[in-house]
MILO-468385 format. One record per residue (C-alpha): residue number from 0; residue in three letters; x, y, z. Coordinates in pm, 1 decimal. Last residue first. Layout:
residues N
<node k="NUM" r="ALA" u="X" v="Y" w="Z"/>
...
end
This chain:
residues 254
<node k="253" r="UNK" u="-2627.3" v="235.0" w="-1880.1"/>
<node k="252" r="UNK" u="-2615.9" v="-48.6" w="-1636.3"/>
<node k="251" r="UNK" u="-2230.5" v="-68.2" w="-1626.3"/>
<node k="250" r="UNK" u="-2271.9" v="312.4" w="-1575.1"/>
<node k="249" r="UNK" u="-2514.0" v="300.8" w="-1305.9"/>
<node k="248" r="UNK" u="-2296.0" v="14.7" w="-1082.5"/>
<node k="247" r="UNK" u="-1960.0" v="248.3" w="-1132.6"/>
<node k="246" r="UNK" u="-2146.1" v="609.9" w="-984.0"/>
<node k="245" r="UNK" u="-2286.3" v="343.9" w="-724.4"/>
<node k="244" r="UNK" u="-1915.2" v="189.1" w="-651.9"/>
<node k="243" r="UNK" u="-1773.1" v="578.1" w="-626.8"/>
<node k="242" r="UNK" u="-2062.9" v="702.4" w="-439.5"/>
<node k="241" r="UNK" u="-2047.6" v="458.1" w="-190.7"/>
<node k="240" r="UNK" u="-1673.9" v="470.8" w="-154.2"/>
<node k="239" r="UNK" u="-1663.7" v="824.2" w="-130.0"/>
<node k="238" r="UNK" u="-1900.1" v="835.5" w="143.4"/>
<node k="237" r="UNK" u="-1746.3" v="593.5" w="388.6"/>
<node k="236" r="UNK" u="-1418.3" v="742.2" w="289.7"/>
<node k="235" r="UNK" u="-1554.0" v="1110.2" w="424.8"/>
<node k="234" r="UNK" u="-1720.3" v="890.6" w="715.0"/>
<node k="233" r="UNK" u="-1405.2" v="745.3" w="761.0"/>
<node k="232" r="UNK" u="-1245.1" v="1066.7" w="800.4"/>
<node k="231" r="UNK" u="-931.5" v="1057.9" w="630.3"/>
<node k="230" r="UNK" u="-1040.8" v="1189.5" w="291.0"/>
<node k="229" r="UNK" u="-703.8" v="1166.7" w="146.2"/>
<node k="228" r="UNK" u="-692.5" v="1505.3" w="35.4"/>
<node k="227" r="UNK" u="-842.9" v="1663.9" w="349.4"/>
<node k="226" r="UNK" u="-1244.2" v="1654.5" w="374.8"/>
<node k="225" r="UNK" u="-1409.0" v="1964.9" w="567.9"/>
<node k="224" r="UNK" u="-1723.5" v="2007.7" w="324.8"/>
<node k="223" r="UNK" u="-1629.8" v="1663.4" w="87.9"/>
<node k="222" r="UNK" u="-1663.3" v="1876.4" w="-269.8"/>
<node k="221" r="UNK" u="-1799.1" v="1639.0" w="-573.9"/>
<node k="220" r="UNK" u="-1686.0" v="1684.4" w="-917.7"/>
<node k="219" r="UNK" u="-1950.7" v="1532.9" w="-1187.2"/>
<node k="218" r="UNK" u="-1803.3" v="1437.8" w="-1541.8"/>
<node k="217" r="UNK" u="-1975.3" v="1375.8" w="-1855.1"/>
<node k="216" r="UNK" u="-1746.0" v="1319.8" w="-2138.8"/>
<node k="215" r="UNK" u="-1507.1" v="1587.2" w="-2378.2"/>
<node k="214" r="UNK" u="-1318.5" v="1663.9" w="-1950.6"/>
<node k="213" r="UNK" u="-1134.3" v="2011.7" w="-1994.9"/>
<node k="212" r="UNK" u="-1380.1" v="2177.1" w="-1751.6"/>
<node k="211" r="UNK" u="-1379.5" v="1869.6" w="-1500.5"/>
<node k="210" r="UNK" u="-971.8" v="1891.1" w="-1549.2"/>
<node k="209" r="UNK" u="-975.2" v="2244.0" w="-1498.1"/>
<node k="208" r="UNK" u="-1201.2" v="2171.1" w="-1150.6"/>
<node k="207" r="UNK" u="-1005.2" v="1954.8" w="-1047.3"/>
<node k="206" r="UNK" u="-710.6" v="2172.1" w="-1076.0"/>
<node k="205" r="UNK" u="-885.5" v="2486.6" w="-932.4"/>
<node k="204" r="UNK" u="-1003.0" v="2245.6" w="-615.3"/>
<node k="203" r="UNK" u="-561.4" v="2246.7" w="-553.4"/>
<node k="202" r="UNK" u="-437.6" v="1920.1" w="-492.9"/>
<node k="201" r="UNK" u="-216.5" v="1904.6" w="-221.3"/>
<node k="200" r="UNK" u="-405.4" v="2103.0" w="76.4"/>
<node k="199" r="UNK" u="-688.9" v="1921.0" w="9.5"/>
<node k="198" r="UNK" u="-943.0" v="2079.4" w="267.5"/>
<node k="197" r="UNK" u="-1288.7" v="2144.7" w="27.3"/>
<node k="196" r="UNK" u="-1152.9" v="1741.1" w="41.6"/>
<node k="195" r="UNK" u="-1203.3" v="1607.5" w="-303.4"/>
<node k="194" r="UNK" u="-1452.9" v="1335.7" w="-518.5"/>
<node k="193" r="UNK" u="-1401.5" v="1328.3" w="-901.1"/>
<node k="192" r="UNK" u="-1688.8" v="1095.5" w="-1088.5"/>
<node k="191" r="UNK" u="-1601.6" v="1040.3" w="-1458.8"/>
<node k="190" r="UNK" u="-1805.0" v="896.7" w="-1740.2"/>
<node k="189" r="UNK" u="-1569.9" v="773.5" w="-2046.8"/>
<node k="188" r="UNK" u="-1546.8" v="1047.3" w="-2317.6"/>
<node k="187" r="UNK" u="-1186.6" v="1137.2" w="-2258.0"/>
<node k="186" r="UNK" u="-1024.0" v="1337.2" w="-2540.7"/>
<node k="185" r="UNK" u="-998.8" v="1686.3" w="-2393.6"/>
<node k="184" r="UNK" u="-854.5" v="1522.9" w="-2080.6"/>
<node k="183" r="UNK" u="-540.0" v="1443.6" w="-2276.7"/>
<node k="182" r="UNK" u="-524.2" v="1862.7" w="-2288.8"/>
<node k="181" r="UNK" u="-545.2" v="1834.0" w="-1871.7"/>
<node k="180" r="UNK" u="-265.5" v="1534.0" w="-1826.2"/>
<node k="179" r="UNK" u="-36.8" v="1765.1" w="-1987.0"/>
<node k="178" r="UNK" u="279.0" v="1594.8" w="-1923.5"/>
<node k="177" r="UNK" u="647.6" v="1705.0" w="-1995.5"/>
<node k="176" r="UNK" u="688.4" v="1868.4" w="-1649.3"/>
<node k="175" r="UNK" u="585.9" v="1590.8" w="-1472.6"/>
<node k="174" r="UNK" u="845.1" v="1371.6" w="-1679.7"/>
<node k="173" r="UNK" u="1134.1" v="1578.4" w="-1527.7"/>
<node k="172" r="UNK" u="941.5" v="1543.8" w="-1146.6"/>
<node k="171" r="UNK" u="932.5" v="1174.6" w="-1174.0"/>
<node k="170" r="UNK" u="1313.3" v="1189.1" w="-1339.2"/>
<node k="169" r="UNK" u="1410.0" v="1338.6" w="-979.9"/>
<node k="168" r="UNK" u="1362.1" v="1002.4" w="-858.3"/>
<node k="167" r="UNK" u="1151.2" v="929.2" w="-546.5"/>
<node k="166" r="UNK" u="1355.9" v="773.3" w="-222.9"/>
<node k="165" r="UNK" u="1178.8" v="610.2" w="15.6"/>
<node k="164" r="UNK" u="1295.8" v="617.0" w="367.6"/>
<node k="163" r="UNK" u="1000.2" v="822.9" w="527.7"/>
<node k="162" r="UNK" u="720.2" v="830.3" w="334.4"/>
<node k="161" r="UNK" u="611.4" v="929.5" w="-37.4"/>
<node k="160" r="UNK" u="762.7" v="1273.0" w="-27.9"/>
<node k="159" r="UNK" u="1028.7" v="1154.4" w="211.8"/>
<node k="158" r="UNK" u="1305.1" v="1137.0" w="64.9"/>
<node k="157" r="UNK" u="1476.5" v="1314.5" w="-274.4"/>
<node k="156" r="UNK" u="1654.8" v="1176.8" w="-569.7"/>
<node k="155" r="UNK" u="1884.3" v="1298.2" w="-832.5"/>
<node k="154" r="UNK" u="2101.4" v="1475.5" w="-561.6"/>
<node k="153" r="UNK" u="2089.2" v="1775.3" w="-793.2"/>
<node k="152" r="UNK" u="1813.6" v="1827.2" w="-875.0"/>
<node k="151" r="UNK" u="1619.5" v="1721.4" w="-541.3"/>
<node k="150" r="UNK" u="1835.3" v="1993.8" w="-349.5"/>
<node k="149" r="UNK" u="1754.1" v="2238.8" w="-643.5"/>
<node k="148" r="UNK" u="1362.8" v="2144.9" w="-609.3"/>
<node k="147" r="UNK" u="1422.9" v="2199.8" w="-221.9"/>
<node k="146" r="UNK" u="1616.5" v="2502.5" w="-192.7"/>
<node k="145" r="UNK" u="1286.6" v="2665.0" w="-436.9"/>
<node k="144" r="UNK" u="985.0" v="2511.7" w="-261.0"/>
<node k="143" r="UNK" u="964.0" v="2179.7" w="-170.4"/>
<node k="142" r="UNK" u="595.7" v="2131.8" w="-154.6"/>
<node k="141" r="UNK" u="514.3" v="2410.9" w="-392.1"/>
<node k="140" r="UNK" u="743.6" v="2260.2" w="-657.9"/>
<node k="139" r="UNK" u="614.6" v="1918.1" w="-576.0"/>
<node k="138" r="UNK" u="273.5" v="2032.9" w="-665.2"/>
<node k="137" r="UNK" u="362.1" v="2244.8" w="-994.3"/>
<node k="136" r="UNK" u="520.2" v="1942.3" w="-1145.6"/>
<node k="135" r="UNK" u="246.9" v="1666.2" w="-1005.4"/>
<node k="134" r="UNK" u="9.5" v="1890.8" w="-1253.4"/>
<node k="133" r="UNK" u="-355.3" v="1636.0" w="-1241.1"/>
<node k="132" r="UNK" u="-324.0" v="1504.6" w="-927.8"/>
<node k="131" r="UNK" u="-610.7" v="1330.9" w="-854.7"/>
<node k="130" r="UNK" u="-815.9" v="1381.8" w="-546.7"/>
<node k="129" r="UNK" u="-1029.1" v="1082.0" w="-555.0"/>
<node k="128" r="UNK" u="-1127.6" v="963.8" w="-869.0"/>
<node k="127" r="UNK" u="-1402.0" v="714.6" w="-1010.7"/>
<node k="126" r="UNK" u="-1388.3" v="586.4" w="-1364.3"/>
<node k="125" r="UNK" u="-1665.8" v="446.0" w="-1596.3"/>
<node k="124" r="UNK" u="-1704.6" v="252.6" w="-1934.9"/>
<node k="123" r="UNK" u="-1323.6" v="197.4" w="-1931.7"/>
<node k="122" r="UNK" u="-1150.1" v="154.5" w="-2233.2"/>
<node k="121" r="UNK" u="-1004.5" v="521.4" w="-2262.7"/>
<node k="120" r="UNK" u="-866.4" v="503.3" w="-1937.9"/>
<node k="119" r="UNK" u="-702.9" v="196.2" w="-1978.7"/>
<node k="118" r="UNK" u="-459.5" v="354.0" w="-2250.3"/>
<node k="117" r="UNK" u="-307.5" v="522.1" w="-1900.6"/>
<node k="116" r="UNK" u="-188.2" v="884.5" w="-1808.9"/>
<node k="115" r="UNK" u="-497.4" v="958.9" w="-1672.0"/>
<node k="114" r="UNK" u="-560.5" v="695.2" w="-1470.8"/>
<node k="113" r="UNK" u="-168.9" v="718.4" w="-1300.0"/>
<node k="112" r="UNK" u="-283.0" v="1042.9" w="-1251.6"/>
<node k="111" r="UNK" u="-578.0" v="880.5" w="-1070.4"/>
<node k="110" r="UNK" u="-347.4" v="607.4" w="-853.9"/>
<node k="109" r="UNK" u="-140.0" v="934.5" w="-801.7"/>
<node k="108" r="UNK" u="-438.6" v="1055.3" w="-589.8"/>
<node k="107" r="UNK" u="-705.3" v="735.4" w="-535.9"/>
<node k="106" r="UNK" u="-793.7" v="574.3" w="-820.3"/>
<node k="105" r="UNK" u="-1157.7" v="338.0" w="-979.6"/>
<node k="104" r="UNK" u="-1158.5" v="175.3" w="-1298.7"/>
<node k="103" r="UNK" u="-1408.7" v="38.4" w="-1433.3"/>
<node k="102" r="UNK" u="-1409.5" v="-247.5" w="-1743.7"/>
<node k="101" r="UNK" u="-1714.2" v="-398.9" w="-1867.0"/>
<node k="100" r="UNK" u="-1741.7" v="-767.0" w="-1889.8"/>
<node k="99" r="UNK" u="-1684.1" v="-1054.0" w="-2162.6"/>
<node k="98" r="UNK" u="-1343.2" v="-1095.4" w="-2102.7"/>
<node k="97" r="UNK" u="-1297.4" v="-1131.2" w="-1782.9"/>
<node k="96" r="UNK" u="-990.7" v="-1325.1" w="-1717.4"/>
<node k="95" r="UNK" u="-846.8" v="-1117.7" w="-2007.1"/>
<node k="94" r="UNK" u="-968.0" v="-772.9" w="-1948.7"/>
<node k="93" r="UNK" u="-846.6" v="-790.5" w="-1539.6"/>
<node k="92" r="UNK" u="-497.2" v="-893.0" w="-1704.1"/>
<node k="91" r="UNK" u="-506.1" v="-562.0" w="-1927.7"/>
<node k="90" r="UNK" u="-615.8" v="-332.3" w="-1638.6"/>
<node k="89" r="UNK" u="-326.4" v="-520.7" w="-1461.4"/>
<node k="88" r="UNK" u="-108.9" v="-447.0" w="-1758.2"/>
<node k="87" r="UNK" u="-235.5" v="-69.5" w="-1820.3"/>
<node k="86" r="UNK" u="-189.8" v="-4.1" w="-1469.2"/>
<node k="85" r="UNK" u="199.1" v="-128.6" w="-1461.2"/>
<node k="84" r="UNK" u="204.1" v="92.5" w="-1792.3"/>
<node k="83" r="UNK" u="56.8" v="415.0" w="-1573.3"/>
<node k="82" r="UNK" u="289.7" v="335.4" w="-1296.8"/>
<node k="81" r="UNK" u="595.8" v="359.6" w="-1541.2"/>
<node k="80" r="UNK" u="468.4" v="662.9" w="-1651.1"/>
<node k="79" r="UNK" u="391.1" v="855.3" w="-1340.3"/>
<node k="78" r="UNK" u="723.1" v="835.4" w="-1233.5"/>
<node k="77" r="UNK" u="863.7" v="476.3" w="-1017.9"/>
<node k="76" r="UNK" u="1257.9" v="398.0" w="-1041.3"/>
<node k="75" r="UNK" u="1357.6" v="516.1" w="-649.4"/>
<node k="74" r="UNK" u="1028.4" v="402.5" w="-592.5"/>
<node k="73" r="UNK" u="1151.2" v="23.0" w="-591.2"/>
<node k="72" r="UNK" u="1057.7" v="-280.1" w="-736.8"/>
<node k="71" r="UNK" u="919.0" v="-601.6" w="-622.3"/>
<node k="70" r="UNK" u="533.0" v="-570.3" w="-553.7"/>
<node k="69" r="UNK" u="403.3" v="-727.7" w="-189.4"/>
<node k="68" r="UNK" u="332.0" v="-353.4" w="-37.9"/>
<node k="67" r="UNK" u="432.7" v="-47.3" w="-228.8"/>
<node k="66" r="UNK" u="806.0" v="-39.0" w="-457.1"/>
<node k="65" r="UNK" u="662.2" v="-90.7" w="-782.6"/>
<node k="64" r="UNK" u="220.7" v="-40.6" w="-749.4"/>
<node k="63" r="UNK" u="78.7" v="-302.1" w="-531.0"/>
<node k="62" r="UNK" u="-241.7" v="-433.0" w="-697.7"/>
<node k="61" r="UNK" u="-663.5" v="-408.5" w="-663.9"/>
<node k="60" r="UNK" u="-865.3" v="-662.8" w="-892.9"/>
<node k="59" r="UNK" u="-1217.1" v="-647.0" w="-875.1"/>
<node k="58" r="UNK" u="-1541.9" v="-819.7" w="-908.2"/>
<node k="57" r="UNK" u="-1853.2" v="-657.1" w="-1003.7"/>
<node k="56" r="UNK" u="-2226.1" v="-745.8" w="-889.3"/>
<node k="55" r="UNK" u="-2313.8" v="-515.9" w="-644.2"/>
<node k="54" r="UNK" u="-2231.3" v="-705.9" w="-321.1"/>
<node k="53" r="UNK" u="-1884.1" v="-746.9" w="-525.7"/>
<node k="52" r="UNK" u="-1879.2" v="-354.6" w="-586.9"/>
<node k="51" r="UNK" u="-1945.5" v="-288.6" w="-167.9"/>
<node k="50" r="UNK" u="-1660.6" v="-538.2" w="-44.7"/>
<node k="49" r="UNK" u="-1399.0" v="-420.1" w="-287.2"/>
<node k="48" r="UNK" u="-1471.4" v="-87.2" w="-235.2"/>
<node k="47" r="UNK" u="-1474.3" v="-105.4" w="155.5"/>
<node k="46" r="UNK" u="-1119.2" v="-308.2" w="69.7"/>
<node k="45" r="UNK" u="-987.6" v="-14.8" w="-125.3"/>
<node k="44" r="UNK" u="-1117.0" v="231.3" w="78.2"/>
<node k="43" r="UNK" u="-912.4" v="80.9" w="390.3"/>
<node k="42" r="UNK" u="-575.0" v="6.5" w="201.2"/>
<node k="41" r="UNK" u="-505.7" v="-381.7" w="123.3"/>
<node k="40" r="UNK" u="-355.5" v="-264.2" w="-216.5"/>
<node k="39" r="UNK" u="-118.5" v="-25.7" w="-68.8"/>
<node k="38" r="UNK" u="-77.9" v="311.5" w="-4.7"/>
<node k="37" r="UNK" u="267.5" v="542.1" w="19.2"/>
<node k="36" r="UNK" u="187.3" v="674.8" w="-343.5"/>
<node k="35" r="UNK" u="-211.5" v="639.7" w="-405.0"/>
<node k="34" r="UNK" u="-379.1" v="313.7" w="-459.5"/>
<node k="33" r="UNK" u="-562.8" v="175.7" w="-761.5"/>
<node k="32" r="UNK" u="-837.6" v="-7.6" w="-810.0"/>
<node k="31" r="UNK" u="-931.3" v="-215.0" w="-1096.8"/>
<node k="30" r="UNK" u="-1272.8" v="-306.0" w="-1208.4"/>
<node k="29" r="UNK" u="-1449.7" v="-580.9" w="-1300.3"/>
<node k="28" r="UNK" u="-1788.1" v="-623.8" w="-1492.1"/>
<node k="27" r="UNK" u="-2144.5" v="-791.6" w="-1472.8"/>
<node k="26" r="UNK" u="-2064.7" v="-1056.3" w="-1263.7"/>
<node k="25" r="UNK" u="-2359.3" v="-1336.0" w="-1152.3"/>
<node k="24" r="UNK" u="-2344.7" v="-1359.0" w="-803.6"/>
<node k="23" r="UNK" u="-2141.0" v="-1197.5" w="-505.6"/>
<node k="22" r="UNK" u="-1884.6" v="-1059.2" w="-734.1"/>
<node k="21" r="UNK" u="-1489.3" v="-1219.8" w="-685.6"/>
<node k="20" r="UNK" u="-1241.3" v="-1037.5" w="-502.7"/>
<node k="19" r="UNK" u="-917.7" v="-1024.2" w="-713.2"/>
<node k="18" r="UNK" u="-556.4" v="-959.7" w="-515.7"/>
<node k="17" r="UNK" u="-269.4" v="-831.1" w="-708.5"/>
<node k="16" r="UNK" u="94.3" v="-857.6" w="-618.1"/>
<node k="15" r="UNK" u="306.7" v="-696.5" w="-932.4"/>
<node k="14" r="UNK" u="624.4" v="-920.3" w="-1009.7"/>
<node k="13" r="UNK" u="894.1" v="-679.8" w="-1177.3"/>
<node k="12" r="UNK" u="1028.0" v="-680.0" w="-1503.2"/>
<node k="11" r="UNK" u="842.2" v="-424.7" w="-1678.0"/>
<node k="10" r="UNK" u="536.5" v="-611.3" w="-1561.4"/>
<node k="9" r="UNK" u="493.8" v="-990.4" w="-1420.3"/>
<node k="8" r="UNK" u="169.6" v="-1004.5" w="-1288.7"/>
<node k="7" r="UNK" u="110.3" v="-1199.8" w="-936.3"/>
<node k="6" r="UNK" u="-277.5" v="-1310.0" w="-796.3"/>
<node k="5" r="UNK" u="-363.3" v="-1407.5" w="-447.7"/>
<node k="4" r="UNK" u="-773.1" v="-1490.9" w="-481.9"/>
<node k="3" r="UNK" u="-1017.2" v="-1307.0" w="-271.5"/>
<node k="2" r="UNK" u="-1306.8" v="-1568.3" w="-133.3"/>
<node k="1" r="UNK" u="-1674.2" v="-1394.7" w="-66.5"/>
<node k="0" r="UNK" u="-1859.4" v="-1529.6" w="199.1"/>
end
């Protein structure tokens, strides 16, 4: 049986909580997963992932972004840079105590903008997405709508758009605005797999698809017929998982 190991990275000031499963065997890389906003590093497709790329030969790291689970920090200070360094520092800790293996990274909504935002990205020899948010600006703006956005504007912070009593900064929405996660796209060669709900009602399909168009490497987009954006069904996480850790398990090979 496999033994996970209780790790802590200090990053930006704050202790991350990590946890690294060891491969069954021999490894032949690592890779980092990387929950959504709300999740946690113990989330159910993170620990199916864990179990399914050790039985294939990788270990992996998974974390608490600032604010989530075991991590210090708060959300009230957490945009989609900050939790792209915090990724770049575990994906830079994974590197170290590995450092003769491949790198893979594999995200889960924000945990894939967070992907796309990173350095990591463009070190990894694969990376697996669920339902990233590639234009958080436009999404919060149809979320809130117009007496929303102003509301957020002007108290500096809003609730509830993570979970109930945490607060997200209106700099997260500022630095949105700035980012153009789909031209950075333009420049990624690493092998992508994107896997999405036909039922995401966050992410539109058009933006995964732009991002699959804008993509320089070879990308495949996969629609889950009835999935929502977190694919909730745990046959729809059943079958991202495998696909994810198989996608991951042919590009180490290859």
């Amino acid at each position: 049986m496999t033994r996970d190991q209780t790790l802590t990275f200090d990053c930006d000031r704050i202790n991350v909580a990590a946890i690294e499963r060891p491969a069954e065997g021999p490894a032949r890389g690592v890779v980092v997963l990387v929950h959504g906003l709300g999740g946690q590093k113990n989330s159910e497709t993170n620990l199916l992932a864990a179990e399914q790329l050790a039985s294939l030969g990788m270990a992996s790291i998974r974390f608490d972004f600032p604010g989530h689970g075991e991590s210090g920090g708060s959300t009230e200070t957490l945009t989609i840079g900050r939790g792209a360094r915090v990724l770049d520092h575990v994906a830079s800790q994974a590197r170290a105590r590995h450092p003769d293996l491949p790198l893979a990274l594999f995200g889960a909504s924000y945990g894939g903008t967070c992907i796309l935002a990173s350095t990591a990205m463009q070190r990894a020899c694969a990376i697996v997405m669920r339902s990233p948010v590639s234009d958080y600006a436009a999404v919060r703006a149809r979320q809130l709508g117009p007496d929303g956005m102003a509301r957020w504007e002007r108290d500096g912070k809003i609730e509830g758009l993570i979970s109930r009593q945490r607060l997200t900064p209106w700099t997260f929405y500022e630095e949105s605005q700035r980012m153009d996660l789909f031209t950075a796209a333009t420049q990624a060669t690493t092998p992508l797999l994107i896997a999405q709900g036909e039922k995401d009602n966050t992410v539109p399909m058009a933006d995964s698809q732009r991002l699959v168009d804008a993509w320089a490497g070879r990308v495949d987009l996969v629609k889950v017929s009835g999935g929502d954006h977190s694919l909730d069904d745990p046959l729809h996480t059943a079958l991202f998982v495998a696909m994810g850790c198989s996608w991951i398990a042919h590009h180490l090979t290859n």
